[in-house]
C-alpha positions as CSV (number, residue, x, y, z in Angstrom):
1,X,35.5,33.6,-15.5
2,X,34.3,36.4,-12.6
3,X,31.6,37.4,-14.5
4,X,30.0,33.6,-14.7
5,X,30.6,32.9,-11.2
6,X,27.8,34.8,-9.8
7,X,25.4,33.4,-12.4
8,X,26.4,29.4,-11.6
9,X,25.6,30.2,-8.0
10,X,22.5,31.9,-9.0
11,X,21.4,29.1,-11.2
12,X,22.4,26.7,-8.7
13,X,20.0,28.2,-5.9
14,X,17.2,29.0,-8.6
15,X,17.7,25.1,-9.2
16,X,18.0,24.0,-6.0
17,X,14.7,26.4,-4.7
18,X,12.9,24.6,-8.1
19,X,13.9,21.0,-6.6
20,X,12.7,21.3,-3.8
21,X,9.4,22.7,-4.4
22,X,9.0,20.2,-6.5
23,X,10.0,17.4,-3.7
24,X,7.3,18.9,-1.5
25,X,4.7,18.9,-3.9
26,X,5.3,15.3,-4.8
27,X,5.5,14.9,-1.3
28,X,2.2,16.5,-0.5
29,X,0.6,14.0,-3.1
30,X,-1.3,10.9,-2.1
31,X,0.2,7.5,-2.7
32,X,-2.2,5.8,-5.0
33,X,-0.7,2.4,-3.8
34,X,2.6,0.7,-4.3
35,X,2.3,-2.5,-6.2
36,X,3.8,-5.1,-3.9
37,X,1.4,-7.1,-2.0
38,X,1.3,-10.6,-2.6
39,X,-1.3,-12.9,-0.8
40,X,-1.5,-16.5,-0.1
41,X,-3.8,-18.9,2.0
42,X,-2.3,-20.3,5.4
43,X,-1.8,-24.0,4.6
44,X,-4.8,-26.0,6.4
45,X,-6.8,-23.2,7.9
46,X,-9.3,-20.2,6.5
47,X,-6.7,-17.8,7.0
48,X,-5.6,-15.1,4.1
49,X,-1.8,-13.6,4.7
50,X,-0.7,-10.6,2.5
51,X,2.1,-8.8,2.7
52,X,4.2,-5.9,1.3
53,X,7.6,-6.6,1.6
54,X,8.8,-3.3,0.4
55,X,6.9,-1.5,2.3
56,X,7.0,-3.7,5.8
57,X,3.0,-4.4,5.8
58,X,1.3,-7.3,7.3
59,X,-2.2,-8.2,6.5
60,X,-4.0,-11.6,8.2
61,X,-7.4,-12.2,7.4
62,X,-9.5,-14.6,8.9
63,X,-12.5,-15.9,6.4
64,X,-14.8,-18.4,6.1
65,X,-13.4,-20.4,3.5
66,X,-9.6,-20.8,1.3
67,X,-10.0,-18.6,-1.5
68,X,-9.3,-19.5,-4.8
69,X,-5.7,-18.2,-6.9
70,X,-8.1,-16.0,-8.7
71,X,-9.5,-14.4,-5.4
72,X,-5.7,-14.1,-3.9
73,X,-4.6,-11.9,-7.2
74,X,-7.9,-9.8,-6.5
75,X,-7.1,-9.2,-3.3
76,X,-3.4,-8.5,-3.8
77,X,-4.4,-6.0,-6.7
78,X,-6.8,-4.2,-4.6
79,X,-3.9,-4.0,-1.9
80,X,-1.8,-2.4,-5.0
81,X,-4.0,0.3,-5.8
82,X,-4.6,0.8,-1.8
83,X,-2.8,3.6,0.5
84,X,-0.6,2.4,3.7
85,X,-3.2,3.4,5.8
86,X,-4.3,0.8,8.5
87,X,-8.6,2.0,7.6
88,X,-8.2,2.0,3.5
89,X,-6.9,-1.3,3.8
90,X,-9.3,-2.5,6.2
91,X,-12.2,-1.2,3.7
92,X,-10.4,-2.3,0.5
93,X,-10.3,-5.9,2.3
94,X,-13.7,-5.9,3.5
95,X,-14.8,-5.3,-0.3
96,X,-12.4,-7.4,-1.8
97,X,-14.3,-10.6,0.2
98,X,-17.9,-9.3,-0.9
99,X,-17.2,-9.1,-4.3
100,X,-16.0,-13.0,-4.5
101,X,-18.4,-15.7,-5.3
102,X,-20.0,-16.5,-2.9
103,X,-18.9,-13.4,-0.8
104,X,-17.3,-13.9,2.0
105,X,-18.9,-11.7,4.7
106,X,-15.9,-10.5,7.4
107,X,-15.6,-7.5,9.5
108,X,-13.0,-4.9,10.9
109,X,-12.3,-7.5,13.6
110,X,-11.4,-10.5,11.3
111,X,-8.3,-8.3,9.9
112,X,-4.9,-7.5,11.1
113,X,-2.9,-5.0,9.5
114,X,0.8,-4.9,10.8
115,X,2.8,-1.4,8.9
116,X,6.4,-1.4,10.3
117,X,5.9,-3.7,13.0
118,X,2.7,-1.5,14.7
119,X,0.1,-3.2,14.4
120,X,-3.8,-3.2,14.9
């Protein structure tokens, strides 16, 4: 039983050095987006709410016009596929509206993006 001793503890650290080089490489690797936005109009006005509840994002939009069910699961799927990053999602917005019919034309200033309660 001696002799195995050193080897478990040797395997263990050989494991435990794999692990975690492994964590920090995962770690290092950009979030290609999360898959948990959901967006809905704001009953009686032009406004677009979308939020992440896993995550703790906001986003409020201000448009032009209510946009449609198929333009909310748009916009939530481009959220998806977006990183938590206050400027990606304030460019994956921005395109979102130009691609509907008729685009909506909005700016930087038009959207609010909330991440953990800090928002811009």
């Amino acid at each position: 039983m001696k002799k195995f001793a050193p080897l478990a503890v040797l395997f263990g650290l050989l494991t435990a050095l794999l692990l975690g080089g492994t964590a920090s490489a995962l770690a290092a690797t950009p979030d290609s987006g999360h898959g948990s936005f959901t967006c809905n109009n704001v009953a009686g006005v032009t406004v677009v709410q979308c939020s992440d509840v896993l995550d703790n994002v906001k986003v409020t939009i201000n448009g032009n016009r209510v946009l449609t069910n198929n333009e909310l699961n748009i916009l939530s799927g481009d959220l998806n596929n977006t990183q938590l990053d206050v400027q990606d999602i304030d460019v994956t917005v921005i395109n979102a509206y130009k691609s509907f019919n008729p685009p909506i034309n909005i700016t930087v200033q038009d959207i609010n993006v909330c991440i953990a309660s800090v928002c811009s």
